[in-house]
C-alpha positions as CSV (number, residue, x, y, z in Angstrom):
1,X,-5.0,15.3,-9.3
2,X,-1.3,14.9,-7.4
3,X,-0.5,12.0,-5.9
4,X,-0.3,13.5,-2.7
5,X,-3.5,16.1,-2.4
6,X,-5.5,12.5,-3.5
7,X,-3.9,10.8,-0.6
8,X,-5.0,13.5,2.0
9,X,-8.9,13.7,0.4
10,X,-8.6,10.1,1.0
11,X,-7.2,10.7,4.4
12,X,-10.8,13.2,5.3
13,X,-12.9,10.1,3.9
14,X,-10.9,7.1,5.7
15,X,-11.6,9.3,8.8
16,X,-15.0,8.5,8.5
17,X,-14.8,4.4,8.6
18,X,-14.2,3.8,12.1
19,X,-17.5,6.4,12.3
20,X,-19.5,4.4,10.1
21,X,-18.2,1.0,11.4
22,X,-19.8,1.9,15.1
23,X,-22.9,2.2,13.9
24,X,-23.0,-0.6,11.9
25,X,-22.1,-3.1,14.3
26,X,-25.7,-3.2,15.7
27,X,-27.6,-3.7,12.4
28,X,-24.9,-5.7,10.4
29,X,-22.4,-8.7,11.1
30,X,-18.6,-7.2,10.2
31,X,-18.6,-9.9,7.2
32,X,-21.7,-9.3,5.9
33,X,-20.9,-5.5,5.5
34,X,-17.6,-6.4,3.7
35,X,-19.8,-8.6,1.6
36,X,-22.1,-6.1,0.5
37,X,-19.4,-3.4,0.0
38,X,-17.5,-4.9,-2.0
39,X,-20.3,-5.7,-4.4
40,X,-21.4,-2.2,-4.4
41,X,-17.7,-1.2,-5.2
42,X,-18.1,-3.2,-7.9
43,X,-21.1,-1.8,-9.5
44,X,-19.3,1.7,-8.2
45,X,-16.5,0.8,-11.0
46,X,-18.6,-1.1,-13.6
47,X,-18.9,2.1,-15.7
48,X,-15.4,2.7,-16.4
49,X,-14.3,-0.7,-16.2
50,X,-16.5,-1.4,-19.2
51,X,-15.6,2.0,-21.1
52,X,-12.3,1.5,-21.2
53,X,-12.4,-2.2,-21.9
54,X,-10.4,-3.8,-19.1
55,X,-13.3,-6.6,-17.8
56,X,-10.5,-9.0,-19.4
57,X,-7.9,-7.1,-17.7
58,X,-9.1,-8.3,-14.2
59,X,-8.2,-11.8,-15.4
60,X,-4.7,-11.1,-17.1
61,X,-2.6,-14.4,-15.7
62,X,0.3,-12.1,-14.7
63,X,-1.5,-9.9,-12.2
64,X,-4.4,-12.2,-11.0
65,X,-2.1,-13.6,-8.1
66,X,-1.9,-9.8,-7.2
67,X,-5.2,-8.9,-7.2
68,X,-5.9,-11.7,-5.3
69,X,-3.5,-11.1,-2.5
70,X,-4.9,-7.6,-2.6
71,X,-8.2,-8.4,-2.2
72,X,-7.9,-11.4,0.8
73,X,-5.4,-9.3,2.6
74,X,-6.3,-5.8,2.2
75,X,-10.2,-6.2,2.2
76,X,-11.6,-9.1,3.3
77,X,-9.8,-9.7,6.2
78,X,-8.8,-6.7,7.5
79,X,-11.7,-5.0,7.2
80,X,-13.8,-8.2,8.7
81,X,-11.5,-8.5,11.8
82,X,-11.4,-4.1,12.5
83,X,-14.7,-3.7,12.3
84,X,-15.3,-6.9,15.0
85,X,-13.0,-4.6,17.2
86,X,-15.6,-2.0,17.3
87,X,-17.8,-4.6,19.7
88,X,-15.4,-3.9,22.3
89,X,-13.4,-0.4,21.7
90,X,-14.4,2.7,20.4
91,X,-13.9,4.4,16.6
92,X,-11.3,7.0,18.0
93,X,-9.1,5.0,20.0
94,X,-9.4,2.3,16.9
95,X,-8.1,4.8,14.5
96,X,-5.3,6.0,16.8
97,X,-4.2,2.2,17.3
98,X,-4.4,1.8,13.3
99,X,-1.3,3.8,13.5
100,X,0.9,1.0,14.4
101,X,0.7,0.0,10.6
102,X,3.7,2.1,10.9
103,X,6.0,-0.2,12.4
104,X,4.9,-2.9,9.9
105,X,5.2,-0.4,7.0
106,X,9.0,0.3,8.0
107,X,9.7,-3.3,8.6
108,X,8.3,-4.8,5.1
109,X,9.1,-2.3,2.8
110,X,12.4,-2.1,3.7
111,X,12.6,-6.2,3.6
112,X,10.4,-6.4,0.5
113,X,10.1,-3.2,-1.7
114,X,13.9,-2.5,-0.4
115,X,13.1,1.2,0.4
116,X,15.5,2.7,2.5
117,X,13.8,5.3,5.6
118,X,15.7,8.8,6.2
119,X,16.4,9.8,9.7
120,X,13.9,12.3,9.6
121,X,11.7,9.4,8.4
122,X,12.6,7.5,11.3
123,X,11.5,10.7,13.7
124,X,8.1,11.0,12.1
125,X,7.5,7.7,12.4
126,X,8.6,7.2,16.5
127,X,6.2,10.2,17.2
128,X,3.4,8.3,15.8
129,X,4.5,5.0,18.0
130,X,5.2,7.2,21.4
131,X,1.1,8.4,20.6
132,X,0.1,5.0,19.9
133,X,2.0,3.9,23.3
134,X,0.0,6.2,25.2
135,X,-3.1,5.0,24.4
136,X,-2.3,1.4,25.0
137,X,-0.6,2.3,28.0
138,X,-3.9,4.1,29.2
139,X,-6.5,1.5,28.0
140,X,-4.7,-1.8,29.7
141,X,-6.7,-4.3,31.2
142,X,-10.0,-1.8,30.5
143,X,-12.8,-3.2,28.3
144,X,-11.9,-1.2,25.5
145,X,-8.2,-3.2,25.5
146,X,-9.8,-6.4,23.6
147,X,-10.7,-4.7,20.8
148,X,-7.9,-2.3,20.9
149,X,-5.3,-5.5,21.0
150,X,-6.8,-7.3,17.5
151,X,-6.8,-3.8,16.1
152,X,-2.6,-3.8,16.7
153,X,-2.7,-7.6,15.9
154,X,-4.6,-7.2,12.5
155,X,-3.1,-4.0,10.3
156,X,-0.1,-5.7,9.5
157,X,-2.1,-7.4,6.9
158,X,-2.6,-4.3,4.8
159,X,0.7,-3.7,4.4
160,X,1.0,-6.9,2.6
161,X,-1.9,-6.0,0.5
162,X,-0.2,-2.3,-0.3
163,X,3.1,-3.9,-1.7
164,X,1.3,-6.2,-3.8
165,X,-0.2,-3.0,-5.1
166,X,3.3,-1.8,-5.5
167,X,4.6,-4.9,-7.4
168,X,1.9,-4.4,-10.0
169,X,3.0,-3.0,-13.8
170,X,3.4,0.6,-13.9
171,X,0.8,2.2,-16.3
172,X,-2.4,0.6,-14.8
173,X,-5.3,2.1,-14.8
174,X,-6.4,3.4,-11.2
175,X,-9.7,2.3,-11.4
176,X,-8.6,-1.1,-13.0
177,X,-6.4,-1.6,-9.6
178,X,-9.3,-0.4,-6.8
179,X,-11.5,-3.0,-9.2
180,X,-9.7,-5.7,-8.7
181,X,-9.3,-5.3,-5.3
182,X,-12.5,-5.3,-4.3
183,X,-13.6,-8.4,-7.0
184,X,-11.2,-10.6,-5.5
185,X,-12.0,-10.1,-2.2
186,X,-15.1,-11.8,-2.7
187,X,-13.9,-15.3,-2.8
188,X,-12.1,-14.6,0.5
189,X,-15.2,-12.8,1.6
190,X,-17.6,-16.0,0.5
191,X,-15.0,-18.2,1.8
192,X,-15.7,-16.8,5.6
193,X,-19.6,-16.0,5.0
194,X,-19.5,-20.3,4.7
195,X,-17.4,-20.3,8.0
196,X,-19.6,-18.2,9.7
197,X,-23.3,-19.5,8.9
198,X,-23.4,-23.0,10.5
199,X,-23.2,-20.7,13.8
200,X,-26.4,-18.7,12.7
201,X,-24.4,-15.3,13.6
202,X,-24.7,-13.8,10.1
203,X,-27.3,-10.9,10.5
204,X,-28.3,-7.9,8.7
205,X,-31.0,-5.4,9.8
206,X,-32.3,-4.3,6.7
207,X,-33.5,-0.6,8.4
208,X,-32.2,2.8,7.5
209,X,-29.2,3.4,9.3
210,X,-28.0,-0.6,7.8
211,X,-28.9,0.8,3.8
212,X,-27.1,4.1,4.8
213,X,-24.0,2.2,6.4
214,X,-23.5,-0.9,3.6
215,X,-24.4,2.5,1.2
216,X,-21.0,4.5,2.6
217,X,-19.1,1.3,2.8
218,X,-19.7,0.2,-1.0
219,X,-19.7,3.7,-2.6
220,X,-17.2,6.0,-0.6
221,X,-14.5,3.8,1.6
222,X,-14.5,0.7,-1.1
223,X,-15.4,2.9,-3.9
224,X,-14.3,6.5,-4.2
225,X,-11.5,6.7,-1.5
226,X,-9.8,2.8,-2.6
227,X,-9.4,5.0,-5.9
228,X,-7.5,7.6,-4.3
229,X,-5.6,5.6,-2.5
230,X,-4.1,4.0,-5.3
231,X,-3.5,7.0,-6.9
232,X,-1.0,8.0,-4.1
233,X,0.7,4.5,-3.2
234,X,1.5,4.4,-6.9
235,X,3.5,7.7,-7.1
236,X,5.1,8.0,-3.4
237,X,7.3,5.3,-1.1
238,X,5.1,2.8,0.7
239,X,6.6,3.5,4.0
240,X,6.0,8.2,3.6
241,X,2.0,7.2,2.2
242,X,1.6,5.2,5.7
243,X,2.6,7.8,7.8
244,X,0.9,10.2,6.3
245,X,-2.6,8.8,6.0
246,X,-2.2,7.7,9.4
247,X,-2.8,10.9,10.5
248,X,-6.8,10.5,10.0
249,X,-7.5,9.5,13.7
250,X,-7.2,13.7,14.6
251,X,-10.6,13.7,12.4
252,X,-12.1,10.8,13.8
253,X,-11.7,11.4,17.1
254,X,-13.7,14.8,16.9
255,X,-16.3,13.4,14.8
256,X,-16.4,10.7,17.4
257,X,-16.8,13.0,20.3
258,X,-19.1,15.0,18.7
259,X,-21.5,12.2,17.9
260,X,-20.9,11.2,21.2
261,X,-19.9,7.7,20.6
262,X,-16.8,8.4,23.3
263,X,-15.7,11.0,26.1
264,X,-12.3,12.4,25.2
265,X,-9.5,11.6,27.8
266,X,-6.2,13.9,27.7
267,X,-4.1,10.9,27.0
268,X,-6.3,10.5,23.3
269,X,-5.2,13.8,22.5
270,X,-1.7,13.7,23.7
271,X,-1.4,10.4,21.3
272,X,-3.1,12.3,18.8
273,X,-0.5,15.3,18.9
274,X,1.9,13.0,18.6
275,X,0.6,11.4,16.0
276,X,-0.3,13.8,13.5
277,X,2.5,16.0,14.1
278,X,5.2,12.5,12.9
279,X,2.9,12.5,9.8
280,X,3.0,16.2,9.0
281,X,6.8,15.5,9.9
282,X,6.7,12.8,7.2
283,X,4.4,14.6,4.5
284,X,7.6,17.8,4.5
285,X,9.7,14.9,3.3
286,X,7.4,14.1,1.0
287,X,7.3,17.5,-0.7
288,X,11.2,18.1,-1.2
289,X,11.7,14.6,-2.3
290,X,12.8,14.8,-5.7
291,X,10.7,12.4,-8.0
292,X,9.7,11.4,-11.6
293,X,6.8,12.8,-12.9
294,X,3.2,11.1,-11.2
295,X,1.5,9.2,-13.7
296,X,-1.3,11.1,-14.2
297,X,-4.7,9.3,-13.3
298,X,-5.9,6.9,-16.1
């Protein structure tokens, strides 16, 4: 599969989290979902992780501090604090607002992975701010703005697990990398399960629709999509994969109204015009951008 058809079948099954993360929120506590998906994740990769022999692999002293930093800061936190933000706003307007990873992207990958943004870059990317400026602009001082301010305040952190991603060896094995994600979010994970308990707010409905939610977490967004994703961030610029996969909210939002979980406003789809027309912008730039060969998926 290329590098940039697995980051847009990853893009359809991202659009799905903020759909599964609304209903969870009344059967499951945000950490005790991240909990339970990562563990599935990592009976979802057991399989190949012990055919090919890498168990030892997620230990290797050169790329534990990695893994770490990509399982803390792109799992266990994000995830925790995004799907809290669902109490209070809805799964459309918190997939628009994810969009202003964009602004992080260009900011630490230029600082850390020194990747330099084209003009047209640059274009792409203000459309998607302009749609995510809307909607902010729209929501303020509504009920839906608490949650859709720690949803701005929170995304920066997985840009920080994405470049760690980057910064690992070139050769890895995909599967190795979404592994090792999700295994070492689990001390992070534990860590605020401990912080959480003494206030007896912990809780988990054990009923169908909390199987069927902890089931899609573990096995789709932690398991089959993380897979994907790594597929694409390891063959194309940081900063162009953001952008594009930022488009997802045009999905969520229909699948949201749908389900009716929201009632569309004009200024949602105005942002999401916006929006996904800076990351079609974005994934043109992609396609003429002369490259190596992708690693081909391990």
């Amino acid at each position: 599969m290329s590098p940039l058809a697995a980051l847009w079948l990853c893009l359809v099954i991202t659009a799905f989290s903020p759909i599964i993360g609304k209903y969870a929120m009344p059967v499951i506590h945000p950490v005790i979902l991240v909990l339970f998906g990562s563990m599935l994740a990592v009976f979802y990769f057991a399989p190949a992780i012990t055919k090919k022999k890498l168990w030892g692999a997620l230990f290797d002293k050169k790329t534990l501090p990695l893994y770490l930093v990509m399982g803390t800061f792109g799992t266990a936190l994000p995830f925790s604090i995004l799907l809290f933000s669902l109490n209070y706003t809805t799964p459309a307007n918190a997939a628009i607002l994810n969009q202003t990873e964009i602004i992080y992207s260009l900011l630490l990958t230029s600082v850390l992975l020194k990747e330099r943004p084209t003009l047209g870059q640059l274009g792409g990317s203000a459309l998607v701010i302009l749609g995510v400026v809307i909607i902010l602009f729209n929501e303020h001082m509504t009920p839906r703005w608490t949650g859709d301010l720690i949803v701005v305040g929170s995304v920066w952190l997985f840009q920080i697990s994405h470049i760690a991603a980057k910064k690992l060896p070139a050769g890895l094995d995909y599967h190795l990398i979404a592994m090792a994600r999700n295994f070492w979010a689990l001390p992070a994970v534990i860590i605020l399960v401990i912080i959480f308990l003494p206030g007896g707010n912990l809780f988990f409905k054990p009923n169908l629709q909390g199987w069927l939610v902890v089931a899609a977490t573990g096995f789709f967004k932690y398991g089959w999509a993380m897979t994907l994703w790594y597929i694409a961030i390891r063959n194309i610029d940081l900063s162009k994969v953001t952008a594009i996969i930022l488009s997802y909210p045009a999905l969520s939002f229909i699948l949201s109204a749908m389900l009716g979980l929201e009632r569309p406003h004009l200024y949602q789809a105005v942002g999401l015009i916006l929006t996904f027309a800076g990351a079609y912008w974005v994934t043109r730039l992609v396609k003429k951008q002369s490259k190596e060969p992708a690693e081909e998926v391990a």
